[in-house]
PATIZA-726623 format. One record per atom (N, C-alpha, C): atom name; y, z, x. Coordinates in steps of 0.05 Angstrom, whole numbers, always signed. Atoms other than C-alpha are relative to their C-alpha. Example, Ala and Ser with C-alpha at 12.3 -4.5 7.8 and 13.67 -1.06 7.14 Angstrom:
2
   atomo        y        z        x
       N      -24       +0      +18
      CA      -90     +156     +246
       C      +24       +0      +18
       N      -24       -1      -16
      CA      -21     +143     +273
       C      +22      +14      -15
// end
This chain:
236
   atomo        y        z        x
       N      -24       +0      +17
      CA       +0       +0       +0
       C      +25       +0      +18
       N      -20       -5      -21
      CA      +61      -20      +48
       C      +18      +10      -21
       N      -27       -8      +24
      CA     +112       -5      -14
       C       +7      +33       +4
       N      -10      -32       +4
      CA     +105      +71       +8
       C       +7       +8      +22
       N       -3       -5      -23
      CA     +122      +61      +82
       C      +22      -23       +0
       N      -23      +19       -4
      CA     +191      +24      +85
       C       -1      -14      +31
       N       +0      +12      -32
      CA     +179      +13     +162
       C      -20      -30       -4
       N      +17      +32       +5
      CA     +119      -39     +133
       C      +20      -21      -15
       N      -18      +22      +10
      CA     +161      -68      +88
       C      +19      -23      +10
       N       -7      +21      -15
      CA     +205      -94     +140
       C      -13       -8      +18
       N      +16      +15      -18
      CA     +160     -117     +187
       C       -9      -18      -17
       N       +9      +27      +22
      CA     +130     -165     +128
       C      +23      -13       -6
       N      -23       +6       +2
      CA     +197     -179     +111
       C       +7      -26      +27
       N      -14      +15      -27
      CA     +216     -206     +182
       C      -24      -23      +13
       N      +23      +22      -15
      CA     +142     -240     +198
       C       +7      -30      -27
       N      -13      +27      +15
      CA     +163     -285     +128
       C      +12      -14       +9
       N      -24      +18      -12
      CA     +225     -303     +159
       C      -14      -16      +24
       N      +10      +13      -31
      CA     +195     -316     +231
       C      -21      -16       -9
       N      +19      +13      +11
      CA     +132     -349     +199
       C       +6      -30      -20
       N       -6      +19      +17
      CA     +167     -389     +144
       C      -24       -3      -23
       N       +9       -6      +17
      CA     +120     -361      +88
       C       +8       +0      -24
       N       -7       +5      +30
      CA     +127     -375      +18
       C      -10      +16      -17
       N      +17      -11      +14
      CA      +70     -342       -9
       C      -19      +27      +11
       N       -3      -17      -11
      CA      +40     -272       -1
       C      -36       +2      -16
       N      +34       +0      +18
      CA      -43     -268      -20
       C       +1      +34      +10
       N       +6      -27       +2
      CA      -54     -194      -38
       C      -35       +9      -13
       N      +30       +6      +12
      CA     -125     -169      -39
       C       -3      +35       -6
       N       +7      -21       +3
      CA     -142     -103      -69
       C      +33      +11      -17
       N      -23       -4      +20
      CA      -83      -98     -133
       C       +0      +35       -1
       N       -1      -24       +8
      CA      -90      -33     -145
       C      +14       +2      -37
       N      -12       -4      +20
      CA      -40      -10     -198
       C      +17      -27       -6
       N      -16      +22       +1
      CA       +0      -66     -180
       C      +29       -2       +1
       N      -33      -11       -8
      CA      +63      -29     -147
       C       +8      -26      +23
       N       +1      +35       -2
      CA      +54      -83      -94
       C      +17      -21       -3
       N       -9      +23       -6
      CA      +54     -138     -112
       C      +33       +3      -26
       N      -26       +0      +17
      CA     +119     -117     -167
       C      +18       -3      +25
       N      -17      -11      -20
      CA     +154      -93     -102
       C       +7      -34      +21
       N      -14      +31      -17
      CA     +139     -167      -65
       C       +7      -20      -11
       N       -9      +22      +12
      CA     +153     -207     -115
       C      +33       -6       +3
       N      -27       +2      -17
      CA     +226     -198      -97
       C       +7      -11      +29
       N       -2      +10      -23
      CA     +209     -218      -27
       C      -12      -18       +4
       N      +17      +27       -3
      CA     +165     -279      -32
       C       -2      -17      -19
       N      -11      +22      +25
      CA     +176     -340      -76
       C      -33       -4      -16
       N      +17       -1      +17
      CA     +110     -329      -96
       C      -24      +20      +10
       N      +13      -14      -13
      CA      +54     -274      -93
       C      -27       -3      -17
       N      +26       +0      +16
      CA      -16     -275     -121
       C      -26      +29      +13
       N       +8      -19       -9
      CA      -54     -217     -118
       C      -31       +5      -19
       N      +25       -3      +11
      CA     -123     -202     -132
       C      -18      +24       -9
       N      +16      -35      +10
      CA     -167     -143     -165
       C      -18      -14      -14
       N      +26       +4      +17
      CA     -238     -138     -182
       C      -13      +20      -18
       N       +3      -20      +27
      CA     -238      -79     -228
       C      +19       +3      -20
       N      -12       +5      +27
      CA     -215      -85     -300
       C      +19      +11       -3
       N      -18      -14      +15
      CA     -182      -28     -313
       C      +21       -3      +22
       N      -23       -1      -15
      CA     -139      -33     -253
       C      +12      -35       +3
       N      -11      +28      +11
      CA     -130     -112     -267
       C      +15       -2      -22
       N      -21      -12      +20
      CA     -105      -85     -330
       C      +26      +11       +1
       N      -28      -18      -11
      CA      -50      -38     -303
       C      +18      -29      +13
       N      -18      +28      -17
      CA      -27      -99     -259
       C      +17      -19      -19
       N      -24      +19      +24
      CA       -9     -141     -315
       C      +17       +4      -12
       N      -15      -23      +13
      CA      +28      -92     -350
       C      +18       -2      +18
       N      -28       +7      -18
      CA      +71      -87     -292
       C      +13      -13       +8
       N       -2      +15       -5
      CA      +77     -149     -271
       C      +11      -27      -16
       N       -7       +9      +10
      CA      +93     -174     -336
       C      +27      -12       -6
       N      -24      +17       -2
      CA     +147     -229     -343
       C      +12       -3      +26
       N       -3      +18      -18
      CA     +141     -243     -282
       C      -11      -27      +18
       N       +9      +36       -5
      CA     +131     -318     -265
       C       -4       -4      +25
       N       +4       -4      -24
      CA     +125     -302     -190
       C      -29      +13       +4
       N      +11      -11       +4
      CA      +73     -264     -195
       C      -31      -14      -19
       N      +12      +16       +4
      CA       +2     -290     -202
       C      -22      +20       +8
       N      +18      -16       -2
      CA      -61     -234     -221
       C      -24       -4       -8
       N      +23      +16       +0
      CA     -134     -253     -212
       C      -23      +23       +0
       N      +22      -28       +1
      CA     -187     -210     -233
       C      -29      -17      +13
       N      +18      +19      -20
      CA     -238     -233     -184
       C       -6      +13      +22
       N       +5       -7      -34
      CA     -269     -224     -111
       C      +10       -3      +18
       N      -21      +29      -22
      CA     -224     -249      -66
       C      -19       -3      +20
       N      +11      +23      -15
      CA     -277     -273      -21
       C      -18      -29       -6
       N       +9      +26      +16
      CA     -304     -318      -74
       C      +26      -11       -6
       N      -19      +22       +6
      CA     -236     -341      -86
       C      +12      -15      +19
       N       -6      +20      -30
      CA     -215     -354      -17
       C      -21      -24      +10
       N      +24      +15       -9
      CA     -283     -394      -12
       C       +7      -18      -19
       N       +9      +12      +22
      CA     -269     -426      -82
       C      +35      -22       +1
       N      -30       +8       -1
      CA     -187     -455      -68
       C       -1      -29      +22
       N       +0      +30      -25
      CA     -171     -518      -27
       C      +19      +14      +20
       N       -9      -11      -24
      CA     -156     -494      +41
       C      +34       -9       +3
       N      -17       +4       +2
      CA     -101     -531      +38
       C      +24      +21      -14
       N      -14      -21      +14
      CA      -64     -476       -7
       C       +4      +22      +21
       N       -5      -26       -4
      CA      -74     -423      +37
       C      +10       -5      +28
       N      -19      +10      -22
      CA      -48     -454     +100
       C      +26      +16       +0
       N      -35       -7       -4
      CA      +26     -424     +127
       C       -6      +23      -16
       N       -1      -25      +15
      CA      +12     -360      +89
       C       -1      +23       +9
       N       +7      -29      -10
      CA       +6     -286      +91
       C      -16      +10      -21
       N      +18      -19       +7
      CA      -53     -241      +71
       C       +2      +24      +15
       N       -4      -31       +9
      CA      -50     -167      +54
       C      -20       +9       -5
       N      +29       -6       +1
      CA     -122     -150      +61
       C       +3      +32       +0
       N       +6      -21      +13
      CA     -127      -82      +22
       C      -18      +18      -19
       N      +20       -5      +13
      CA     -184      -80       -8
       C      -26      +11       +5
       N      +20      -12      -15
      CA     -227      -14       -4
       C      -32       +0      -22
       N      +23      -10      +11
      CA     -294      -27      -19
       C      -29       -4      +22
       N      +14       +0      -16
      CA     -356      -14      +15
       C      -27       +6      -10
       N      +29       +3       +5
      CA     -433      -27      +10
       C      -25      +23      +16
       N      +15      -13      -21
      CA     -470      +33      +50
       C      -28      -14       +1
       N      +30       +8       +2
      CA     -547       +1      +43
       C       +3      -28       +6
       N      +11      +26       -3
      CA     -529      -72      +48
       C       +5       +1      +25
       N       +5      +10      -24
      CA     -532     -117     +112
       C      +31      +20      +15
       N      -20       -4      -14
      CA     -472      -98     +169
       C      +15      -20      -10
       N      -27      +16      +13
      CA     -436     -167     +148
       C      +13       +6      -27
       N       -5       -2      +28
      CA     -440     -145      +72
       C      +16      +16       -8
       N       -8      -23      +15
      CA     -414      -77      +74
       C      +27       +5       -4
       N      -32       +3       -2
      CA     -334      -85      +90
       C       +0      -27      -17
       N      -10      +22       +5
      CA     -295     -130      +46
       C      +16      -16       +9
       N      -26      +13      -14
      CA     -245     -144      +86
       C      -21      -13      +23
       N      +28      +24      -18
      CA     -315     -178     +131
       C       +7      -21      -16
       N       +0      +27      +13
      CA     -324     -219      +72
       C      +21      -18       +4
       N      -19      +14       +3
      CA     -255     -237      +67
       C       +4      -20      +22
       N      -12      +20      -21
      CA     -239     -257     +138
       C      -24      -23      +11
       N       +2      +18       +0
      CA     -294     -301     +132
       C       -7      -16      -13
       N       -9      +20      +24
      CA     -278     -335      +76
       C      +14      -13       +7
       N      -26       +4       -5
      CA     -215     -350     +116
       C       -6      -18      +25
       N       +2       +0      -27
      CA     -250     -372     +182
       C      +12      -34       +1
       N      -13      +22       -4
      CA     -219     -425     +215
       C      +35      -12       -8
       N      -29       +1      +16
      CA     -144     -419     +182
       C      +17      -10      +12
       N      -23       -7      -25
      CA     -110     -405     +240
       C      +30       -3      -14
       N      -27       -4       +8
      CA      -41     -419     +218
       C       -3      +14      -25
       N       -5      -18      +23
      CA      -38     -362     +165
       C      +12      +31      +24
       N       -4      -33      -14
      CA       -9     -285     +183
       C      -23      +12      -15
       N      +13      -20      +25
      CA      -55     -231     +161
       C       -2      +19      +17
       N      -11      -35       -9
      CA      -42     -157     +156
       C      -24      +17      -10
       N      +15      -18       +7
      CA      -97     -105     +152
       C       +4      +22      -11
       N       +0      -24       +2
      CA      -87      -44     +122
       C      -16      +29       +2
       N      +26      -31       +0
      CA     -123      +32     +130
       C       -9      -10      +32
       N      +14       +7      -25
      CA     -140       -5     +213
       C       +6      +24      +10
       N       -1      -19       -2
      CA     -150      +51     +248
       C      +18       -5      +39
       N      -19       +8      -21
      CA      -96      +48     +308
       C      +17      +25       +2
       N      -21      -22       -1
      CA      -51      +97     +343
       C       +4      +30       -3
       N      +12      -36      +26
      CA      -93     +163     +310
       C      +15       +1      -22
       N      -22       -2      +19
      CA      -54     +140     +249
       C      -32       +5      -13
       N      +13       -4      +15
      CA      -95     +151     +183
       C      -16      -33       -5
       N      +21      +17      +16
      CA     -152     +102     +162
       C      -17       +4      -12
       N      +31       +2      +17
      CA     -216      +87     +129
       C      -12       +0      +11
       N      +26       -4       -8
      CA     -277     +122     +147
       C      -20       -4      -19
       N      +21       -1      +24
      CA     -344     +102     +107
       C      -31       +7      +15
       N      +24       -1      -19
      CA     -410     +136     +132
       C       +1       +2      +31
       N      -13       -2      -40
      CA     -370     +150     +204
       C       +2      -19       +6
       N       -5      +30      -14
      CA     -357      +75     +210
       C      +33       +6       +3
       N      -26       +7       -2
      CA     -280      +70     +222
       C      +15      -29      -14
       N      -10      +25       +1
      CA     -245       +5     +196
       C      +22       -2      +22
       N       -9       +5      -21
      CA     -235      -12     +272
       C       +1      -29       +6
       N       -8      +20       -9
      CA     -227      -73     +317
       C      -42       -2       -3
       N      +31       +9       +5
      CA     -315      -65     +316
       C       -9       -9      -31
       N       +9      +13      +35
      CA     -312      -82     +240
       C       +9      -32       -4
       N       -7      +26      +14
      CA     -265     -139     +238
       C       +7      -14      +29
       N       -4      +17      -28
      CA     -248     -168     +311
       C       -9      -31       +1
       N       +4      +32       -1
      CA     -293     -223     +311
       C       +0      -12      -11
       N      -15       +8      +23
      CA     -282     -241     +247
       C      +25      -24       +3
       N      -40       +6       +3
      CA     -198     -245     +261
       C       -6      -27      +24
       N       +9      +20      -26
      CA     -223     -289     +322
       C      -11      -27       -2
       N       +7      +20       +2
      CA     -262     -329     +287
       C      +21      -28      -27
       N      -13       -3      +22
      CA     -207     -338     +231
       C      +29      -22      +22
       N      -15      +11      -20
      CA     -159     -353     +295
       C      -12       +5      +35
       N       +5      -11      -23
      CA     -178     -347     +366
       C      +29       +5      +19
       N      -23       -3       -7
      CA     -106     -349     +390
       C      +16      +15       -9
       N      -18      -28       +2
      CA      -78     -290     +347
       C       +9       +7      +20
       N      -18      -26      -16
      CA      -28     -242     +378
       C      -11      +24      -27
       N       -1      -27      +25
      CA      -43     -179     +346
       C      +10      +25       +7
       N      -16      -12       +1
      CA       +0     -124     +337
       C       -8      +33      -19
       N       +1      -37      +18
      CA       -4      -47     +301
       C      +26      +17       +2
       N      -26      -25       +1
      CA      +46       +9     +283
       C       -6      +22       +4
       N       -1      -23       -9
      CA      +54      +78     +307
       C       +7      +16      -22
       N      -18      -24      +16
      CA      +79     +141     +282
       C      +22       -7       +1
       N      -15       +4       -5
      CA     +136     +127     +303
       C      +18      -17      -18
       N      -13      +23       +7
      CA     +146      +66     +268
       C      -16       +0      -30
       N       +4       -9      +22
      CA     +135     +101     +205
       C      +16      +15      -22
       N      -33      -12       +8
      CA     +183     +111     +153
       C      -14      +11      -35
       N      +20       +0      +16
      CA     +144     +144      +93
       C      +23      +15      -31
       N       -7       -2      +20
      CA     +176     +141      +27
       C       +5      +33      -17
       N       +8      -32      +26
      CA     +192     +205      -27
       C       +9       -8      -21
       N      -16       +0      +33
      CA     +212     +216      -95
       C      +31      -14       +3
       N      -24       +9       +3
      CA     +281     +201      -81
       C       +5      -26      +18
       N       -1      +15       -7
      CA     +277     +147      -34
       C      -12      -28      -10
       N      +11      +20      +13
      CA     +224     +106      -71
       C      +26      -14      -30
       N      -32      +14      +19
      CA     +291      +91     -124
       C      +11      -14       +8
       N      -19      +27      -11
      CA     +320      +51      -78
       C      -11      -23       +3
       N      +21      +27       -6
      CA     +254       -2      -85
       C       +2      -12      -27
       N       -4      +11      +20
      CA     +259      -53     -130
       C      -30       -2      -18
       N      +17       +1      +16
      CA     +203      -25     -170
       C       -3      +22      -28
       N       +3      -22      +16
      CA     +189      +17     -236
       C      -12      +21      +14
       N      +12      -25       -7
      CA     +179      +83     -220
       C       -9      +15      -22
       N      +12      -22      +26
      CA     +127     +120     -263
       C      -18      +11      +12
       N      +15      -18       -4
      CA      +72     +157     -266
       C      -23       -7      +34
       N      +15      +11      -18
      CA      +26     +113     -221
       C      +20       +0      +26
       N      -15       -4      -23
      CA      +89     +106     -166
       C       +2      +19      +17
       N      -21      -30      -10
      CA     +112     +181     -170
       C      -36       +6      +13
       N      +29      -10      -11
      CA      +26     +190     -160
       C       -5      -13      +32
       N       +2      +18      -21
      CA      +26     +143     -105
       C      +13      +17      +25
       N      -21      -20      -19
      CA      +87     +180      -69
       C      -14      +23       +8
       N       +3      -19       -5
      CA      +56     +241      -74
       C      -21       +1      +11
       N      +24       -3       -8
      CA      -11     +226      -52
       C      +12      -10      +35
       N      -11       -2      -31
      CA      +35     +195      +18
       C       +3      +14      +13
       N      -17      -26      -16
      CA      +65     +259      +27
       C      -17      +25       +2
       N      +17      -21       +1
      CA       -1     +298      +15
       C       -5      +16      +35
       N       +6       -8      -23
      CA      -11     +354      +66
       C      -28       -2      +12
       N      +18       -4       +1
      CA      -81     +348      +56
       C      -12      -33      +15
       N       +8      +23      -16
      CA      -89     +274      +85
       C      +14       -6      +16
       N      -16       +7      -15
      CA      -69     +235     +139
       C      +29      -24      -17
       N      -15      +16      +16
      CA       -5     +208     +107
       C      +14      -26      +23
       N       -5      +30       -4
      CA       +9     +149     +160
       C      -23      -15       -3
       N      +23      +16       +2
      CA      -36      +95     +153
       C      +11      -26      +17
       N       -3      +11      -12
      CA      -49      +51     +198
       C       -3      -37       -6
       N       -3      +28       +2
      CA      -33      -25     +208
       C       -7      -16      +21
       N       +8      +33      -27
      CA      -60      -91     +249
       C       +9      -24      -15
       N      -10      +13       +4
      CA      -21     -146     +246
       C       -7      -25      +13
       N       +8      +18       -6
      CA      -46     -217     +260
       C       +8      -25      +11
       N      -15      +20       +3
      CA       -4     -271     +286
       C       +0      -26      +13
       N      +18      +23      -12
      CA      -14     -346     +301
       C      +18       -2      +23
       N      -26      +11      -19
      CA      +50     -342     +352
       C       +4      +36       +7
       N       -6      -24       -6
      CA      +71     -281     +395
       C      +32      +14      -10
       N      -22      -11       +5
      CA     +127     -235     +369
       C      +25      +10      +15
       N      -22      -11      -21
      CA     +198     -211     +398
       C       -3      +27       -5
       N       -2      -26       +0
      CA     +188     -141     +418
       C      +18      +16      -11
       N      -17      -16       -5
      CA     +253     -124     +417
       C      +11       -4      -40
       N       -1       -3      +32
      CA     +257     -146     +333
       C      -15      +17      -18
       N      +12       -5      +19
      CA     +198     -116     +309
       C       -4      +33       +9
       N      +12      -36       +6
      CA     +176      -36     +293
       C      -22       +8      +10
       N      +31       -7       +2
      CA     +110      -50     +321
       C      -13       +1      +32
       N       +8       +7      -30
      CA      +67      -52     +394
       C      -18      -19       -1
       N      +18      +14       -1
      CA      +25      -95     +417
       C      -34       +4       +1
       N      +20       -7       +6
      CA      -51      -86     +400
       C      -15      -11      +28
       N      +16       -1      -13
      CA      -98      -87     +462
       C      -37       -2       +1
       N      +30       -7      +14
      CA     -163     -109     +436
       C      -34      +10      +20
       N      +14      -29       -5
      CA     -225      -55     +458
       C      -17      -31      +19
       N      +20      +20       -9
      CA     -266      -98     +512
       C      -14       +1       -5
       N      +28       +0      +12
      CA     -335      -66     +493
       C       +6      -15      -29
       N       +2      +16      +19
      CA     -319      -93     +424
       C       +0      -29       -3
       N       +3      +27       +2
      CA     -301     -158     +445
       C      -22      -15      +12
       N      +25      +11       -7
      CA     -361     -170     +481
       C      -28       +2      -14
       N      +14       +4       +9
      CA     -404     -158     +430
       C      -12      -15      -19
// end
């Protein structure tokens, strides 16, 4: 959810510009704070959810808006099912937590499936969310991490020329009650829940980010460092 960390926000913000992005593929809708929040920043966003009731909520929010484009679906059957052509020059927001403990190792991450649904793109951005970077907060399932050993060769095989990038603490700006007012989104029950689960003492409230890019970035513009990817991982 970058909408609750203003430091993400502009970093997506500034890879549009530098990228020349039009369109913003969101995978894992949630409530659908999101994609309300980018629809203001991207001339068009499509965002995907594969559970009802939260495909439900999305529309509701998202209603009357013509930017805005909600697909109750898999997104790695849709990325597989689209003419490549579409997804070219883009950005993906790979957010979607779900996980298979019993099936194969390729099966059990979606964000596996996804990136290789995607393989071969290369010119697209894509942003991970929950990567576990920096000792910020991520996704643990069964003591796996969602590290560079889940999705690496994947992102590699997706682009082999990425630059990839992550955020710190530092480069963490984490929303509250009163600050989330200033986003161009309704604030209700699901937002003010959202907020509060950021600011919980009880979790890690940064969450971490990997950032993908088919071109290297200016240091001195962006919020973020440069990602160092793990040798043992890449050699395997």
């Amino acid at each position: 959810m970058s909408w609750t960390d203003n430091k993400a926000i502009e970093q997506i913000k500034k890879l549009r510009d530098d990228f020349k992005v039009d369109t913003l593929f969101e995978t894992g809708s949630f409530r659908g704070v999101n994609a309300e929040l980018h629809s203001h920043n991207f001339e068009e966003v499509v965002t995907i959810e594969s559970d009802v009731k939260n495909y439900e909520k999305v529309k509701q929010r998202i209603n009357g808006k013509r930017n805005v484009f909600c697909l109750l679906a898999n997104s790695w059957n849709y990325f597989k099912s689209v003419r490549r052509r579409s997804l070219l020059g883009n950005m993906f927001y790979l957010d979607a937590h779900f996980y298979q403990p019993n099936a194969k190792p390729e099966d059990r991450w979606v964000v596996v499936k996804e990136l290789q649904a995607l393989k071969g793109l290369r010119e697209c951005v894509i942003i991970i969310h929950d990567f576990k970077c920096s000792g910020l907060g991520h996704l643990v399932y069964d003591g796996e991490a969602l590290d560079w050993n889940v999705v690496g060769k994947h992102l590699q095989q997706v682009n082999p020329n990425f630059h990839y990038y992550v955020n710190t603490k530092e480069y963490c700006d984490i929303n509250t009650e009163e600050t989330v007012k200033d986003l161009s989104i309704t604030v209700d029950e699901d937002v003010l829940d959202g907020i509060k689960f950021a600011n919980s003492s009880d979790v890690k409230r940064y969450r971490g980010i990997l950032y993908a890019t088919p071109a290297p970035l200016d240091h001195h513009k962006y919020d973020l460092v440069k990602y160092f990817k793990p040798i043992m991982a890449e050699n395997r």
